[in-house]
C-alpha positions as CSV (number, residue, x, y, z in Angstrom):
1,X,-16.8,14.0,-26.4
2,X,-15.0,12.0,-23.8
3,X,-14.4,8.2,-24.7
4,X,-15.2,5.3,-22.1
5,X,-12.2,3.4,-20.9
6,X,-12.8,0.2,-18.9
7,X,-10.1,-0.5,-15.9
8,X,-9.3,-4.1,-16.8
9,X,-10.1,-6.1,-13.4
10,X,-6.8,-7.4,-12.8
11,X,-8.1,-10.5,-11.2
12,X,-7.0,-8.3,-8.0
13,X,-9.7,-10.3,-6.2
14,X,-8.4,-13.7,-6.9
15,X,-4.9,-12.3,-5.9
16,X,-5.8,-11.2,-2.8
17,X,-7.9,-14.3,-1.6
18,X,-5.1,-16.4,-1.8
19,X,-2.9,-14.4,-0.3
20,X,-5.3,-13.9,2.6
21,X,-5.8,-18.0,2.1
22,X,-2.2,-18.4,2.6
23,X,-1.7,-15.9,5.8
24,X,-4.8,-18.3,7.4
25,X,-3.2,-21.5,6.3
26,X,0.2,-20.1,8.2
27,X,-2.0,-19.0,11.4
28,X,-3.5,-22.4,11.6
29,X,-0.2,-24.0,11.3
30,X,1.6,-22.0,13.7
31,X,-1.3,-22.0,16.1
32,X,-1.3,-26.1,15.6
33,X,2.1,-25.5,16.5
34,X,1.8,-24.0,20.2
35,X,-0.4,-26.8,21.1
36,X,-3.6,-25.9,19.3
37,X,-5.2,-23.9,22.2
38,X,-8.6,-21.8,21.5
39,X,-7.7,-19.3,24.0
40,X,-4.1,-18.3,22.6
41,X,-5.9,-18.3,19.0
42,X,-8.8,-16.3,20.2
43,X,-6.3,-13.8,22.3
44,X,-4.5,-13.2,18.8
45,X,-7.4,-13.1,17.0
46,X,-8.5,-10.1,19.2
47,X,-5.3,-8.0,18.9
48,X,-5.8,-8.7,15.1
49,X,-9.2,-7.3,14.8
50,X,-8.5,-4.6,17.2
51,X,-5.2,-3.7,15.2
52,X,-7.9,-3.8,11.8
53,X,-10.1,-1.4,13.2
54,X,-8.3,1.4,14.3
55,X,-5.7,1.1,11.3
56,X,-9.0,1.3,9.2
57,X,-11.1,3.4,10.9
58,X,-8.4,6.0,11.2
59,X,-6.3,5.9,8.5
60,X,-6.7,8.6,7.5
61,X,-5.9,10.7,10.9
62,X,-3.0,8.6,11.9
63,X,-1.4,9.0,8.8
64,X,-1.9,12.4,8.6
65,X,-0.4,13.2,11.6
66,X,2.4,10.5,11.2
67,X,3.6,12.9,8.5
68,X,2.4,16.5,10.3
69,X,0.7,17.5,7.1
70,X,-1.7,20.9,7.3
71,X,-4.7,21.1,5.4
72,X,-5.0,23.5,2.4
73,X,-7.5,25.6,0.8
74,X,-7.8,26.3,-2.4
75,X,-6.4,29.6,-2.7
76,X,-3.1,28.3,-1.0
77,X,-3.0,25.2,-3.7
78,X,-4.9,26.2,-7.0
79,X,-3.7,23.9,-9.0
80,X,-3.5,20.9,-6.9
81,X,-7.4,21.7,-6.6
82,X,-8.0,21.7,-10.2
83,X,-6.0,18.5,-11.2
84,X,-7.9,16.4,-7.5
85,X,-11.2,18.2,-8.9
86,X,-11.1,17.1,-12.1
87,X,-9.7,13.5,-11.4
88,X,-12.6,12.9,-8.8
89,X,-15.4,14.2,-11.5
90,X,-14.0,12.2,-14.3
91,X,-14.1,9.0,-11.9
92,X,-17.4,10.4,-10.6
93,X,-16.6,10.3,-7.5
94,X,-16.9,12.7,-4.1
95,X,-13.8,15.3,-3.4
96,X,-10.8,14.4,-1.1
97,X,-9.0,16.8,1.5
98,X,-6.0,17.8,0.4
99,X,-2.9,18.1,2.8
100,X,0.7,19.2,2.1
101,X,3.5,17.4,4.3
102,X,6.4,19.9,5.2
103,X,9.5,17.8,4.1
104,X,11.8,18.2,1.1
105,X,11.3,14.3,0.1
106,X,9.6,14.1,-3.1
107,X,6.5,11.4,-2.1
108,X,2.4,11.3,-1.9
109,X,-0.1,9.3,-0.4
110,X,-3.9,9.2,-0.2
111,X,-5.4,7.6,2.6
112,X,-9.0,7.1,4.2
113,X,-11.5,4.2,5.1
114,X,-13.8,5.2,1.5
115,X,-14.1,7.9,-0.5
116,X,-16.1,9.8,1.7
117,X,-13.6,9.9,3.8
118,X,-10.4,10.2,1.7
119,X,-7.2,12.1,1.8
120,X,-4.7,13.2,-0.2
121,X,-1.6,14.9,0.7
122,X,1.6,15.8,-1.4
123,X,5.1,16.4,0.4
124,X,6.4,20.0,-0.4
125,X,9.5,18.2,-2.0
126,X,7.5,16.4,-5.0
127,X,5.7,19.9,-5.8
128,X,8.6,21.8,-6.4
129,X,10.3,18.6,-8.0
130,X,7.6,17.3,-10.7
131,X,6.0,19.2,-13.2
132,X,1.8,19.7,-13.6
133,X,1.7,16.8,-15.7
134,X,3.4,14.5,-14.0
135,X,1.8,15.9,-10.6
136,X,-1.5,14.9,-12.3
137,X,0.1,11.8,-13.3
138,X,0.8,11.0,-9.7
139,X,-2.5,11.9,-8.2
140,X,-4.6,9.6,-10.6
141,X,-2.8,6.9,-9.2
142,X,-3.4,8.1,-5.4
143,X,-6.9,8.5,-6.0
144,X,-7.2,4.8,-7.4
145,X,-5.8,3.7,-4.3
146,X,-8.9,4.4,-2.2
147,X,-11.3,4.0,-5.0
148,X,-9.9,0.4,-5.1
149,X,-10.5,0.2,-1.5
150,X,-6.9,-0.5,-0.9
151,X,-6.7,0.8,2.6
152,X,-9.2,-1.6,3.4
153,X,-7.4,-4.8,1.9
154,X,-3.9,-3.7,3.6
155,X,-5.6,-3.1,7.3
156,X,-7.0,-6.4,7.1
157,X,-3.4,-8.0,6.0
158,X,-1.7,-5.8,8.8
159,X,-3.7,-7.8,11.1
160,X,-3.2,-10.8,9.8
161,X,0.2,-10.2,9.8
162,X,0.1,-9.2,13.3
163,X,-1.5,-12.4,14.4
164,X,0.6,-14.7,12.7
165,X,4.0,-12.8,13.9
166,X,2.6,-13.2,17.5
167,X,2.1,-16.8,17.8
168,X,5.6,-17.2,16.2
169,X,6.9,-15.5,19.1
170,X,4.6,-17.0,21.9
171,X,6.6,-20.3,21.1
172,X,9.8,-18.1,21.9
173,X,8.0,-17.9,24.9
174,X,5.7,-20.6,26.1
175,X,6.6,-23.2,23.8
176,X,4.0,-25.5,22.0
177,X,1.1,-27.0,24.2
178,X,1.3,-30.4,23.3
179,X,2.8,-33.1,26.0
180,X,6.5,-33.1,26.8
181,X,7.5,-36.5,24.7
182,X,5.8,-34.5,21.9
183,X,8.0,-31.4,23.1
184,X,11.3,-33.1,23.1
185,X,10.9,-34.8,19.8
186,X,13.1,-33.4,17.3
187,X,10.1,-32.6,14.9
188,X,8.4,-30.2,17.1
189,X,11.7,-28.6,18.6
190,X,12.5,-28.1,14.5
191,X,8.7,-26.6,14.2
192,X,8.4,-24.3,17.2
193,X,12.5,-23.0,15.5
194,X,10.8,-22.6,12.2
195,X,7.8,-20.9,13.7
196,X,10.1,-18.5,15.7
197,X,11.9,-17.3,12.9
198,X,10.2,-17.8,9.6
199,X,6.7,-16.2,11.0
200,X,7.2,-12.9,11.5
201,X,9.5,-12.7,8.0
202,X,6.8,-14.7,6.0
203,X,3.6,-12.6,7.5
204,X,6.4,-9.4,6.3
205,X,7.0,-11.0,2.8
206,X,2.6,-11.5,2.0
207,X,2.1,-8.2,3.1
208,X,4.3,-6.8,0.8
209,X,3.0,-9.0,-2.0
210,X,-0.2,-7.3,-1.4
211,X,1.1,-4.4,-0.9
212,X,2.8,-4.8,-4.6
213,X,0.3,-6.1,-6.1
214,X,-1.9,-2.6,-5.4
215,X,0.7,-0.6,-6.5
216,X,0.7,-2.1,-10.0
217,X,-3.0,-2.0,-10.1
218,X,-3.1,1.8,-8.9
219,X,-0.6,2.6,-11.7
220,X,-2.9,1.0,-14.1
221,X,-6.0,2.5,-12.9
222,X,-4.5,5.6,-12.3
223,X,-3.0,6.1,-15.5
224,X,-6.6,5.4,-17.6
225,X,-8.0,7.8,-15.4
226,X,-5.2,10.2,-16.4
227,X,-4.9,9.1,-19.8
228,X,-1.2,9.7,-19.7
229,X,0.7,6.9,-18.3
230,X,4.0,8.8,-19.6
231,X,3.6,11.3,-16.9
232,X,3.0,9.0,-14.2
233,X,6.3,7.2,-15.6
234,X,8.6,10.3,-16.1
235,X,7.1,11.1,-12.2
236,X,8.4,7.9,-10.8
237,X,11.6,7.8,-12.5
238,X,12.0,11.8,-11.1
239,X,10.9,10.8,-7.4
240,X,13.3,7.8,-7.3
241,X,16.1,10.1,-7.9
242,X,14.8,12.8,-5.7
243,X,14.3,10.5,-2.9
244,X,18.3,9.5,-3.6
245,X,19.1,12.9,-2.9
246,X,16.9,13.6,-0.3
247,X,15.7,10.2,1.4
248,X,12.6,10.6,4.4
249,X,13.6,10.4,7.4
250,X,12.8,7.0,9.0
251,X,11.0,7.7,12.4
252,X,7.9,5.6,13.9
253,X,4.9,7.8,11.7
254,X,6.8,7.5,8.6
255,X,7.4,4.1,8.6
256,X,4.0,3.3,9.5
257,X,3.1,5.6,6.5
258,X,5.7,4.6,3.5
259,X,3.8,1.8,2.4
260,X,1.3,4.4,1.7
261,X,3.5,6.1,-0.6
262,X,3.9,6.5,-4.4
263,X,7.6,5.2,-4.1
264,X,9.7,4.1,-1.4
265,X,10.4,6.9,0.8
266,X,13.8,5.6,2.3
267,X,17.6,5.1,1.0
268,X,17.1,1.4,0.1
269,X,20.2,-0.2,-0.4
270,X,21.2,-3.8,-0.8
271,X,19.6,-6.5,0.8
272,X,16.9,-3.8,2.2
273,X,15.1,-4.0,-1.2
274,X,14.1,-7.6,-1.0
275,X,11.9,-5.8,1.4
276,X,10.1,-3.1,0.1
277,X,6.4,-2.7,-0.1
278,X,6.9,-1.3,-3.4
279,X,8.2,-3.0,-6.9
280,X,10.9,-2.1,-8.3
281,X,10.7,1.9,-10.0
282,X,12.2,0.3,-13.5
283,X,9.5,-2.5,-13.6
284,X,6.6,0.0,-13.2
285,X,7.8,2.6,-15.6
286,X,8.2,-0.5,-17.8
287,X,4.4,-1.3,-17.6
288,X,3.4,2.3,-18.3
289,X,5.4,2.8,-21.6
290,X,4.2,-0.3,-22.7
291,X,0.7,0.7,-21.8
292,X,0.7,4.0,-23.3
293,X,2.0,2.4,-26.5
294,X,-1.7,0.3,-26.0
295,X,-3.7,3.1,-25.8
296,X,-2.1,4.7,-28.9
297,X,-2.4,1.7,-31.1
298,X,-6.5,1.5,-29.5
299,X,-6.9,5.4,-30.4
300,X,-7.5,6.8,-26.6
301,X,-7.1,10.1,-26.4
302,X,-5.4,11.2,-23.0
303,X,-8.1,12.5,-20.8
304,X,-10.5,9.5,-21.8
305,X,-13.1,8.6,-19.0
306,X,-12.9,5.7,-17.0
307,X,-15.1,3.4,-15.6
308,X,-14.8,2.0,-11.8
309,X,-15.5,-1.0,-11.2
Protein backbone atom coordinates (compact mmCIF):
# COMPACT_ATOMS: atom_id res chain seq x y z
CA UNK A 1 0.00 0.00 0.00
CA UNK A 2 1.19 3.34 -1.09
CA UNK A 3 2.16 5.90 1.73
CA UNK A 4 0.88 9.58 1.67
CA UNK A 5 3.53 12.20 1.34
CA UNK A 6 2.60 15.87 1.92
CA UNK A 7 4.55 18.49 -0.54
CA UNK A 8 5.66 20.94 2.21
CA UNK A 9 4.07 24.49 0.96
CA UNK A 10 7.22 26.21 0.63
CA UNK A 11 5.68 29.48 1.54
CA UNK A 12 5.98 29.86 -2.50
CA UNK A 13 2.97 32.15 -2.13
CA UNK A 14 4.45 34.57 0.33
CA UNK A 15 7.60 34.45 -2.07
CA UNK A 16 6.00 35.40 -4.89
CA UNK A 17 3.74 38.26 -3.51
CA UNK A 18 6.58 40.15 -2.61
CA UNK A 19 8.30 39.71 -5.46
CA UNK A 20 5.34 40.85 -7.51
CA UNK A 21 5.02 43.70 -4.50
CA UNK A 22 8.48 44.72 -5.45
CA UNK A 23 8.14 44.74 -9.46
CA UNK A 24 4.85 47.22 -8.68
CA UNK A 25 6.74 49.22 -6.15
CA UNK A 26 9.61 49.70 -9.13
CA UNK A 27 6.61 50.53 -11.78
CA UNK A 28 5.20 53.15 -9.60
CA UNK A 29 8.55 54.58 -9.05
CA UNK A 30 9.69 54.68 -12.46
CA UNK A 31 6.38 55.73 -13.76
CA UNK A 32 6.60 58.73 -10.81
CA UNK A 33 9.70 59.22 -12.56
CA UNK A 34 8.46 60.20 -16.30
CA UNK A 35 6.24 62.65 -14.83
CA UNK A 36 3.45 60.50 -13.31
CA UNK A 37 1.17 60.45 -16.53
CA UNK A 38 -1.97 57.93 -16.55
CA UNK A 39 -1.79 57.57 -20.13
CA UNK A 40 2.04 56.42 -20.44
CA UNK A 41 1.12 53.98 -17.31
CA UNK A 42 -2.03 52.77 -18.87
CA UNK A 43 -0.17 52.38 -22.46
CA UNK A 44 2.38 50.06 -20.50
CA UNK A 45 -0.06 48.51 -18.67
CA UNK A 46 -1.75 47.33 -21.91
CA UNK A 47 1.43 45.87 -23.65
CA UNK A 48 1.82 44.10 -20.15
CA UNK A 49 -1.44 42.43 -20.14
CA UNK A 50 -1.40 41.78 -23.72
CA UNK A 51 2.19 40.25 -23.37
CA UNK A 52 0.41 37.99 -20.28
CA UNK A 53 -2.13 36.62 -22.30
CA UNK A 54 -0.72 35.31 -25.26
CA UNK A 55 2.50 34.04 -23.28
CA UNK A 56 -0.22 32.23 -21.09
CA UNK A 57 -2.71 31.33 -23.26
CA UNK A 58 -0.25 29.79 -25.67
CA UNK A 59 2.47 28.55 -23.89
CA UNK A 60 2.23 25.74 -24.70
CA UNK A 61 2.14 26.22 -28.75
CA UNK A 62 4.76 28.76 -28.81
CA UNK A 63 7.05 26.81 -27.04
CA UNK A 64 6.48 23.93 -28.88
CA UNK A 65 7.22 25.35 -31.91
CA UNK A 66 10.11 27.52 -30.49
CA UNK A 67 11.91 24.13 -30.18
CA UNK A 68 10.18 22.27 -33.53
CA UNK A 69 9.19 19.33 -31.33
CA UNK A 70 6.74 16.52 -33.06
CA UNK A 71 4.26 14.82 -31.14
CA UNK A 72 4.64 11.11 -30.25
CA UNK A 73 2.47 8.16 -29.81
CA UNK A 74 2.92 5.68 -27.69
CA UNK A 75 4.25 3.10 -29.76
CA UNK A 76 7.06 5.50 -30.96
CA UNK A 77 7.85 6.30 -27.01
CA UNK A 78 6.79 3.35 -24.71
CA UNK A 79 8.52 4.06 -21.98
CA UNK A 80 8.22 7.74 -21.86
CA UNK A 81 4.39 6.81 -21.71
CA UNK A 82 4.66 4.58 -18.85
CA UNK A 83 6.87 6.76 -16.53
CA UNK A 84 4.28 10.46 -17.75
CA UNK A 85 1.30 7.78 -17.12
CA UNK A 86 2.15 6.75 -13.96
CA UNK A 87 3.44 10.22 -12.59
CA UNK A 88 0.06 11.83 -13.65
CA UNK A 89 -2.00 8.86 -11.84
CA UNK A 90 0.05 9.03 -8.75
CA UNK A 91 -0.58 12.96 -8.60
CA UNK A 92 -4.11 12.15 -9.81
CA UNK A 93 -4.00 14.21 -12.30
CA UNK A 94 -5.15 14.39 -16.31
CA UNK A 95 -2.36 13.08 -19.06
CA UNK A 96 0.04 15.51 -20.81
CA UNK A 97 1.08 15.43 -24.64
CA UNK A 98 4.20 14.28 -25.02
CA UNK A 99 6.66 15.86 -27.69
CA UNK A 100 10.30 14.98 -28.45
CA UNK A 101 12.64 18.06 -29.68
CA UNK A 102 15.10 16.96 -32.44
CA UNK A 103 18.42 18.35 -30.99
CA UNK A 104 21.37 16.46 -29.32
CA UNK A 105 21.26 18.93 -26.14
CA UNK A 106 20.37 16.98 -23.20
CA UNK A 107 17.16 19.33 -21.67
CA UNK A 108 13.09 19.06 -20.98
CA UNK A 109 10.45 21.23 -20.38
CA UNK A 110 6.66 20.94 -19.75
CA UNK A 111 4.66 23.77 -20.61
CA UNK A 112 0.72 24.66 -20.76
CA UNK A 113 -1.80 27.20 -19.26
CA UNK A 114 -3.21 23.99 -16.59
CA UNK A 115 -3.18 20.65 -16.65
CA UNK A 116 -5.67 20.20 -19.11
CA UNK A 117 -3.72 21.68 -21.29
CA UNK A 118 -0.12 20.59 -20.48
CA UNK A 119 2.89 19.46 -22.37
CA UNK A 120 5.79 17.72 -22.03
CA UNK A 121 8.53 17.25 -24.35
CA UNK A 122 12.13 15.65 -23.92
CA UNK A 123 15.08 16.68 -26.38
CA UNK A 124 16.47 13.51 -28.21
CA UNK A 125 19.88 14.40 -26.51
CA UNK A 126 18.67 13.82 -22.72
CA UNK A 127 17.05 10.34 -23.85
CA UNK A 128 19.86 8.80 -25.18
CA UNK A 129 22.07 10.53 -22.31
CA UNK A 130 20.02 9.62 -18.94
CA UNK A 131 19.03 6.41 -17.84
CA UNK A 132 15.03 5.33 -17.00
CA UNK A 133 15.46 6.34 -13.64
CA UNK A 134 16.83 9.39 -13.85
CA UNK A 135 14.41 10.09 -16.97
CA UNK A 136 11.64 9.52 -14.45
CA UNK A 137 13.51 11.59 -12.11
CA UNK A 138 13.39 14.43 -14.49
CA UNK A 139 9.83 14.24 -15.49
CA UNK A 140 8.37 14.37 -11.83
CA UNK A 141 9.91 17.58 -11.66
CA UNK A 142 8.36 18.83 -15.17
CA UNK A 143 5.07 17.73 -14.22
CA UNK A 144 5.23 19.75 -10.84
CA UNK A 145 5.89 22.61 -12.83
CA UNK A 146 2.42 22.98 -14.30
CA UNK A 147 0.69 21.34 -11.36
CA UNK A 148 2.24 24.34 -9.45
CA UNK A 149 0.77 26.51 -11.94
CA UNK A 150 4.14 27.93 -12.68
CA UNK A 151 3.57 29.01 -16.20
CA UNK A 152 0.99 31.11 -14.89
CA UNK A 153 3.21 32.90 -12.13
CA UNK A 154 6.20 33.51 -14.80
CA UNK A 155 3.66 34.99 -17.65
CA UNK A 156 2.41 37.31 -15.21
CA UNK A 157 6.21 38.33 -14.08
CA UNK A 158 7.13 38.55 -17.91
CA UNK A 159 4.72 41.27 -18.03
CA UNK A 160 5.59 42.90 -15.40
CA UNK A 161 8.91 42.82 -16.41
CA UNK A 162 7.99 44.11 -19.73
CA UNK A 163 6.27 47.14 -18.25
CA UNK A 164 8.80 48.14 -15.98
CA UNK A 165 11.71 47.80 -18.69
CA UNK A 166 9.56 50.08 -20.97
CA UNK A 167 9.10 53.04 -18.86
CA UNK A 168 12.92 52.84 -18.11
CA UNK A 169 13.40 53.40 -21.58
CA UNK A 170 10.56 56.02 -22.38
CA UNK A 171 12.80 58.32 -20.17
CA UNK A 172 15.73 57.46 -22.74
CA UNK A 173 13.20 58.93 -24.83
CA UNK A 174 10.79 61.43 -23.63
CA UNK A 175 12.30 62.29 -20.42
CA UNK A 176 10.22 62.75 -17.17
CA UNK A 177 6.96 64.93 -17.38
CA UNK A 178 7.46 67.05 -14.63
CA UNK A 179 8.38 71.01 -15.37
CA UNK A 180 11.82 71.87 -16.69
CA UNK A 181 13.28 73.42 -13.26
CA UNK A 182 12.23 69.98 -11.99
CA UNK A 183 14.01 68.47 -15.23
CA UNK A 184 17.29 70.23 -14.83
CA UNK A 185 17.69 69.54 -11.20
CA UNK A 186 20.38 67.23 -10.61
CA UNK A 187 17.98 64.85 -8.60
CA UNK A 188 15.75 64.02 -11.46
CA UNK A 189 18.56 64.08 -14.22
CA UNK A 190 20.29 61.26 -11.59
CA UNK A 191 16.63 59.50 -11.47
CA UNK A 192 15.60 59.43 -15.07
CA UNK A 193 19.95 57.84 -15.42
CA UNK A 194 19.06 55.37 -12.76
CA UNK A 195 15.65 54.54 -14.41
CA UNK A 196 17.40 54.09 -17.87
CA UNK A 197 19.76 51.65 -16.76
CA UNK A 198 18.89 49.91 -13.57
CA UNK A 199 15.12 49.06 -14.97
CA UNK A 200 15.43 46.83 -17.49
CA UNK A 201 18.45 44.86 -15.29
CA UNK A 202 16.29 44.94 -12.03
CA UNK A 203 12.77 43.79 -13.80
CA UNK A 204 15.72 40.79 -15.41
CA UNK A 205 17.12 40.06 -11.92
CA UNK A 206 13.04 39.49 -10.09
CA UNK A 207 12.27 37.45 -12.83
CA UNK A 208 14.89 35.24 -12.40
CA UNK A 209 14.34 35.16 -8.60
CA UNK A 210 11.02 33.82 -9.49
CA UNK A 211 12.05 31.88 -11.87
CA UNK A 212 14.59 30.25 -9.15
CA UNK A 213 12.57 30.06 -6.78
CA UNK A 214 10.20 27.48 -8.94
CA UNK A 215 12.84 25.51 -9.81
CA UNK A 216 13.78 24.57 -6.25
CA UNK A 217 10.13 24.02 -5.50
CA UNK A 218 9.65 21.74 -8.69
CA UNK A 219 12.73 19.69 -7.58
CA UNK A 220 11.07 19.26 -4.24
CA UNK A 221 7.73 18.44 -5.49
CA UNK A 222 8.99 16.52 -8.11
CA UNK A 223 11.13 14.38 -6.26
CA UNK A 224 8.20 13.24 -3.57
CA UNK A 225 6.21 12.51 -6.45
CA UNK A 226 9.07 10.31 -7.61
CA UNK A 227 10.20 9.19 -4.45
CA UNK A 228 13.77 9.24 -5.60
CA UNK A 229 15.34 12.54 -5.33
CA UNK A 230 18.80 10.62 -6.19
CA UNK A 231 17.73 10.20 -9.66
CA UNK A 232 16.60 13.57 -10.31
CA UNK A 233 20.21 14.57 -8.68
CA UNK A 234 22.42 12.14 -10.70
CA UNK A 235 20.14 13.63 -13.83
CA UNK A 236 21.10 17.09 -13.28
CA UNK A 237 24.66 16.56 -12.52
CA UNK A 238 24.54 14.30 -16.16
CA UNK A 239 22.69 17.13 -18.12
CA UNK A 240 25.07 19.86 -16.89
CA UNK A 241 27.90 18.05 -18.32
CA UNK A 242 26.07 17.01 -21.43
CA UNK A 243 25.00 20.49 -22.13
CA UNK A 244 29.05 21.36 -21.71
CA UNK A 245 29.59 19.23 -24.51
CA UNK A 246 26.79 19.90 -26.43
CA UNK A 247 25.29 23.50 -25.51
CA UNK A 248 21.59 24.64 -27.41
CA UNK A 249 21.87 26.63 -29.79
CA UNK A 250 20.85 30.16 -28.77
CA UNK A 251 18.31 31.49 -31.49
CA UNK A 252 15.01 33.71 -30.70
CA UNK A 253 12.56 30.29 -29.77
CA UNK A 254 15.14 28.89 -27.60
CA UNK A 255 15.75 31.64 -25.64
CA UNK A 256 12.31 32.39 -25.16
CA UNK A 257 12.05 28.66 -24.07
CA UNK A 258 15.29 27.99 -21.62
CA UNK A 259 13.77 29.34 -18.72
CA UNK A 260 11.43 26.51 -19.28
CA UNK A 261 14.04 24.06 -19.05
CA UNK A 262 15.35 21.51 -16.45
CA UNK A 263 18.83 23.20 -16.56
CA UNK A 264 20.35 25.87 -18.40
CA UNK A 265 20.40 25.16 -21.96
CA UNK A 266 23.38 27.47 -23.00
CA UNK A 267 27.44 27.56 -22.43
CA UNK A 268 27.29 29.86 -19.38
CA UNK A 269 30.45 31.20 -18.69
CA UNK A 270 31.58 33.89 -16.36
CA UNK A 271 29.77 36.80 -15.66
CA UNK A 272 26.71 35.19 -17.82
CA UNK A 273 25.81 33.05 -14.71
CA UNK A 274 24.86 35.95 -12.51
CA UNK A 275 22.13 35.72 -14.99
CA UNK A 276 20.57 32.54 -15.23
CA UNK A 277 16.95 31.69 -14.64
CA UNK A 278 18.18 28.67 -13.07
CA UNK A 279 20.28 28.11 -9.58
CA UNK A 280 23.28 26.86 -9.62
CA UNK A 281 23.32 22.69 -10.69
CA UNK A 282 25.64 22.02 -7.29
CA UNK A 283 23.09 23.78 -5.00
CA UNK A 284 20.09 21.78 -6.25
CA UNK A 285 21.81 18.42 -6.21
CA UNK A 286 22.77 19.56 -2.73
CA UNK A 287 19.01 19.89 -1.58
CA UNK A 288 18.12 16.50 -3.09
CA UNK A 289 20.80 14.41 -1.28
CA UNK A 290 20.04 16.03 1.68
CA UNK A 291 16.33 15.38 1.12
CA UNK A 292 16.61 11.79 0.28
CA UNK A 293 18.70 11.30 3.41
CA UNK A 294 15.02 12.80 5.03
CA UNK A 295 12.90 10.53 3.55
CA UNK A 296 15.19 7.56 4.63
CA UNK A 297 15.48 8.58 8.26
CA UNK A 298 11.14 9.20 7.94
CA UNK A 299 10.83 5.55 6.33
CA UNK A 300 9.34 6.71 2.70
CA UNK A 301 9.54 4.19 0.45
CA UNK A 302 10.40 5.55 -3.16
CA UNK A 303 7.23 5.59 -5.12
CA UNK A 304 5.26 7.01 -2.07
CA UNK A 305 2.04 9.06 -3.09
CA UNK A 306 1.86 12.66 -2.88
CA UNK A 307 -0.51 14.97 -2.15
CA UNK A 308 -1.04 18.41 -4.25
CA UNK A 309 -1.82 21.09 -2.72
Amino acid sequence: MEREIHVRGHFNGLKTTLLFALMWAIIMLIWWLTGGSSQTLGIYILIGLGTTFVSYWFSDKLAIASMRAQHVTEQQAPALYRIVRELSARAGKPMPRIYIAPTMSPNAFATGRNERHAAVCCTEGILQLLNEREIRGVLGHELMHVYNRDILTGAIASAMSTVITYLGYSLMWFGGGRDDEDNRGALGSIGMLLSMILAPIGASLIQMAISRTREFDADEDGSRLTGDPLALASALNKIEAGVQMAPMQQTPGTQNVSALMIANPFSAEGVTRLFSTHPPTSERIARLMQMSRELQEAGVAPGGRVALR
